[in-house]
C-alpha positions in Angstrom: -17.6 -1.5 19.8 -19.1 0.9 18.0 -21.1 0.0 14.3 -18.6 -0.4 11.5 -16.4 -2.9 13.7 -20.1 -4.6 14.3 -20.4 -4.7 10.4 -16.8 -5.5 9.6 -17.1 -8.6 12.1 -20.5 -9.6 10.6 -18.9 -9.8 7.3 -16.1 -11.9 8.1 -18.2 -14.2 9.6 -20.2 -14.0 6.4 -17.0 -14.5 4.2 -15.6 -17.6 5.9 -19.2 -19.1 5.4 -19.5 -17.9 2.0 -16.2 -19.0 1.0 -17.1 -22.9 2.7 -20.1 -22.6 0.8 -18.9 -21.5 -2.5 -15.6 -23.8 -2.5 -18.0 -26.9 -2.1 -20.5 -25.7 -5.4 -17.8 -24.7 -7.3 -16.2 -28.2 -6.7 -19.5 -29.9 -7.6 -19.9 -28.0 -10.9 -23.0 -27.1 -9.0 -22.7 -22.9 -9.4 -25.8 -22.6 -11.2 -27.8 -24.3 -8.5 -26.2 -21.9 -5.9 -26.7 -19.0 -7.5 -30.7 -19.8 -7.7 -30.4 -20.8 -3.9 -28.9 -17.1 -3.0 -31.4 -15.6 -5.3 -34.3 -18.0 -4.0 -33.1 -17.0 -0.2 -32.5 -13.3 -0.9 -35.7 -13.3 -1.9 -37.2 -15.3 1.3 -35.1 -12.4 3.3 -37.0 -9.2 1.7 -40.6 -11.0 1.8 -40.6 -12.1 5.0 -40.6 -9.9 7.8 -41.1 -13.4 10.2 -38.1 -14.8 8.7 -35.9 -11.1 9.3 -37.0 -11.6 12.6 -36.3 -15.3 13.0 -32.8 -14.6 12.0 -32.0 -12.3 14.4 -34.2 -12.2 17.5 -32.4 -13.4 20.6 -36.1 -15.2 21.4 -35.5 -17.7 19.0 -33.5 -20.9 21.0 -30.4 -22.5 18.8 -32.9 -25.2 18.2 -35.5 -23.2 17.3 -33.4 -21.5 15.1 -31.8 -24.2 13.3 -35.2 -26.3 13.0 -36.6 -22.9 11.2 -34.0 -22.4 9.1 -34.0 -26.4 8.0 -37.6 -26.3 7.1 -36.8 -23.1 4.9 -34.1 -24.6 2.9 -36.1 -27.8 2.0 -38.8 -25.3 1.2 -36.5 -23.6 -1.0 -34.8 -26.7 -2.3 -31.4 -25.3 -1.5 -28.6 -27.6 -2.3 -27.2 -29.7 0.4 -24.2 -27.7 1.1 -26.1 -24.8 1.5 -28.5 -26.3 3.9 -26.2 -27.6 5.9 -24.2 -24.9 6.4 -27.4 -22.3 7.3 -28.1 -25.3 9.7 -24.5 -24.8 10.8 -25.0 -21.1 11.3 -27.7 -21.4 13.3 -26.2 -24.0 15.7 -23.4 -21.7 16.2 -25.7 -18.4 16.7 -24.8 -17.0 13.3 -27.7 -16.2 11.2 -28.1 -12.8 11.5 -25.2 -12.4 8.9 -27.5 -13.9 6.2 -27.9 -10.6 4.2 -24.1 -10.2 4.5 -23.9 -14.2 3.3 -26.4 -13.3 0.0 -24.0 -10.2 -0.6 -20.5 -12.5 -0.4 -22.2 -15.3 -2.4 -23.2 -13.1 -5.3 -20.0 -11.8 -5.3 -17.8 -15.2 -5.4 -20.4 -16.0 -8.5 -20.6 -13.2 -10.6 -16.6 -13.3 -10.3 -16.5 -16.8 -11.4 -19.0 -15.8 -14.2 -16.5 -12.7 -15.2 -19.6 -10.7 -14.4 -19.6 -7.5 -12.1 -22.8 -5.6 -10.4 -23.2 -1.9 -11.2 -25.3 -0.1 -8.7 -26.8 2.8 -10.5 -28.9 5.5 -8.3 -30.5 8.4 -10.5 -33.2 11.2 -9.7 -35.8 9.6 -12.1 -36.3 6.0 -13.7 -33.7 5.1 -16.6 -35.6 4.6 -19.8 -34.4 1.0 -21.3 -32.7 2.6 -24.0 -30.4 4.9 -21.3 -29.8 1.4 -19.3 -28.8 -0.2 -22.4 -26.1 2.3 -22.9 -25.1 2.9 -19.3 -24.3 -1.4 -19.3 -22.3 -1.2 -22.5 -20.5 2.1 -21.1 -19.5 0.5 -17.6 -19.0 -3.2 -19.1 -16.5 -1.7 -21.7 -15.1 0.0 -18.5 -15.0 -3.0 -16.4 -13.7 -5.6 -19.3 -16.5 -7.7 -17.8 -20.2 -8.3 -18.1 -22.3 -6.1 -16.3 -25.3 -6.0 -14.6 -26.8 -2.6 -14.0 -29.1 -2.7 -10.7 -31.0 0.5 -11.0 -32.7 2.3 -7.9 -33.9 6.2 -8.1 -33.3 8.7 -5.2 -35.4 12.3 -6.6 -33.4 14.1 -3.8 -30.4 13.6 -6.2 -32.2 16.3 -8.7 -30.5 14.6 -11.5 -27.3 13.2 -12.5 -26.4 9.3 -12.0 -24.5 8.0 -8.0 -22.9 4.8 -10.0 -20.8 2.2 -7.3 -18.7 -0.9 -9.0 -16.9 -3.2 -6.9 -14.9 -0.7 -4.7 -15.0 2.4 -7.1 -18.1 5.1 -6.7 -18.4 7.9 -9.8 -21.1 10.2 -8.1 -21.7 12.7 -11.1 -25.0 13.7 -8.8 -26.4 17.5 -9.0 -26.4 17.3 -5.4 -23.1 15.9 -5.0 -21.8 18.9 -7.1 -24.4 21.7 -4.8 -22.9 19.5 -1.9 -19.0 20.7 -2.8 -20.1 24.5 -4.7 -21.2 25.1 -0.7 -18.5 23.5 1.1 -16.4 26.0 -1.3 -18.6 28.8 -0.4 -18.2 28.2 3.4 -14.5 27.7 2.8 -14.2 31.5 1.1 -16.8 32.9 3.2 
């Protein structure tokens, strides 16, 4: 098995939980609530390096595991739902799909919300005026709302990588050196 059939099966796993998940919020008018859970426990994944480990050490017993994970979502205050089925995930050896779980969550609620996630990767910071633009731009685009998650990468040298839902426009400077030398080769 090599690693894309190892992610593909981790997010399957994570969709069939999401969906469980999301089907029982939605049901209880309690999206809101989710989406600060997945936010709150998104959050609890990037501080905590103990937790990232907790998740998916093979140390940890099932018990351990699920009596960790239990103590996290009362911390958090996630709704029942939620806690329950992490709980679940643990019993059954699942956790280390959480990040994959956060991903498919956000998802199922910014489609509900008729919102869509831009990822944006440029060579220096955007100014707010240049991210202002860039989310009317892309939500005119999408016919949705947008929300523009910005990251830099200098090795681009300028230009914007921009990936929404399943389409990528990479209008990069390296991207564009990247195919002038494949060209190159190709004539040379």
């Amino acid at each position: 098995m090599d690693v894309s059939d190892s992610v593909s099966i981790s997010s399957g796993i994570a969709d069939r939980y999401a969906t469980a998940i999301f089907e029982l919020a939605n049901e209880d008018k309690k999206l809101a609530e989710l989406e600060t859970g997945t936010d709150l426990l998104e959050a609890a994944l990037a501080d905590s390096a103990d937790f990232r480990d907790l998740i998916s050490s093979p140390v940890y017993s099932r018990e351990e595991q699920a009596g960790a994970i239990k103590a996290v979502a009362a911390k958090l205050g996630l709704m029942p739902a939620f806690a329950n089925a992490l709980e679940l995930m643990a019993q059954k050896r699942r956790l280390f799909v959480l990040p994959q779980l956060v991903s498919s969550l956000r998802a199922r609620i910014a489609d509900a919300k008729g919102e869509v996630t831009a990822d944006v990767v440029s060579a220096k910071p955007l100014s707010d005026a240049q991210l202002k633009e860039l989310t009317t731009v892309l939500g005119e685009s999408a016919k949705k709302t947008v929300k523009v998650k910005a990251t830099v990468d200098e090795s681009l040298i300028g230009g914007l990588v921009v990936k929404m839902g399943s389409k990528m426009i990479d209008t990069s400077i390296r991207s564009k050196l990247d195919a002038l030398q494949n060209t190159m080769k190709e004539v040379g």
